[in-house]
C-alpha positions in Angstrom: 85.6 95.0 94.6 81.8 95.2 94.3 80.1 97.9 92.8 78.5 99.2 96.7 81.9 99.1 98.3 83.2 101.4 95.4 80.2 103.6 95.4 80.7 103.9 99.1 84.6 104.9 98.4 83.6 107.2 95.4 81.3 109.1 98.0 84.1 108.7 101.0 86.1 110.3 98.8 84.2 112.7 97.6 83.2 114.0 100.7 87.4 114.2 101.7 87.8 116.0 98.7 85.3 118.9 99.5 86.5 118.9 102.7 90.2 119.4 101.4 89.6 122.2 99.0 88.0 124.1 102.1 90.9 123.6 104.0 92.9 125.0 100.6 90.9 128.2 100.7 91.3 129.0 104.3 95.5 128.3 104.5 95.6 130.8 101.0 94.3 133.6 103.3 96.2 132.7 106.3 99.2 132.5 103.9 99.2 135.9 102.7 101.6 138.4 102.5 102.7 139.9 106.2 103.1 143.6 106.0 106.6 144.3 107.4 105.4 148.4 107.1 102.7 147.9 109.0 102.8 149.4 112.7 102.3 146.0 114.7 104.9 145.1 117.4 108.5 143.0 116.6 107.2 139.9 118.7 104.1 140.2 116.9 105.1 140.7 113.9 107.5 137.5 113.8 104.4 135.7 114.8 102.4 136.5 112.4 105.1 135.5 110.0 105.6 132.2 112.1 101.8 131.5 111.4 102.5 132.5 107.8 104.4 129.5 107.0 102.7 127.3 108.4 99.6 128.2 107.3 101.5 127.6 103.9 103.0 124.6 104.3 99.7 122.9 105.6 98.1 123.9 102.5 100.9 122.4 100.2 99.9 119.2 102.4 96.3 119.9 101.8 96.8 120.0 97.8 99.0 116.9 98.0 96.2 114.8 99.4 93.6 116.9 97.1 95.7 115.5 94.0 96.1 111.8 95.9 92.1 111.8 96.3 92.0 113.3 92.7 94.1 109.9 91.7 92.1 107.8 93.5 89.1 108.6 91.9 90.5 108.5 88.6 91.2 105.3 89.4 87.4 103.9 90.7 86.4 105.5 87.3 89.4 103.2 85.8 88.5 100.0 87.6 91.7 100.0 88.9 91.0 101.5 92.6 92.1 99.2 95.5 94.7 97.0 93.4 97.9 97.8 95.1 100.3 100.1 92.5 103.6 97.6 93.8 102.4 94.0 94.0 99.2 94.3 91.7 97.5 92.6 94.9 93.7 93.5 96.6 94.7 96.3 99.2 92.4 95.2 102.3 89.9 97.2 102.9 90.3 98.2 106.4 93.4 100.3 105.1 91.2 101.8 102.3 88.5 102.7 105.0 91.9 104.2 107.3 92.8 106.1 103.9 90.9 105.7 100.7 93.4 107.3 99.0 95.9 104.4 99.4 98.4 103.5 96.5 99.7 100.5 98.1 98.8 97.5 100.2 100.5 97.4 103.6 103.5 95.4 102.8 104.4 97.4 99.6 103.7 100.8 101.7 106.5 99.3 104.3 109.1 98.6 101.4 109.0 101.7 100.0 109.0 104.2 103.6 
């Protein structure tokens, strides 16, 4: 891949990243601690819990595709970004523009899901 297109990635990437790691900080205080002592109503209550764990499993999600993005820089730094991890072939780049952070080409991806 030329040196552009991987500068262009790098800042794609980048830029993802950032935005990730805000989304990280705003699930950890919607993922606190609901106070059962605290004088709020039942319904209310198991709402607040509801909202809870989502708001903590959206940020696992969000640190699973901060550590993929993580990865895929490593890998423009390596001169191994956009070789698919399974067949060792190009990954086109209209799947890296869909999601820079791609491991594998198309068919690969298909095998393995």
């Amino acid at each position: 891949m030329e040196a552009s297109r991987l500068a262009d990635f790098k800042n794609i990437l980048l830029k993802r990243k950032a935005e990730t790691e805000k989304l990280i900080r705003a699930f950890e205080s919607d993922s606190k601690t609901v106070n059962l002592d605290e004088p709020i109503g039942r319904l209310t209550r198991m709402d607040a819990i509801q909202q809870q764990h989502l708001s903590k499993a959206k940020k696992h999600q969000a640190v699973q595709r901060s550590n993929r993005i993580d990865e895929a820089l490593k890998r423009i730094d390596e001169g191994t970004y956009g070789i698919c991890q399974g067949c060792q072939e190009l990954i086109e780049e209209k799947r890296l523009k869909a999601m820079p952070e791609a491991l594998h080409c198309i068919e690969c991806h298909r095998q393995i899901v």
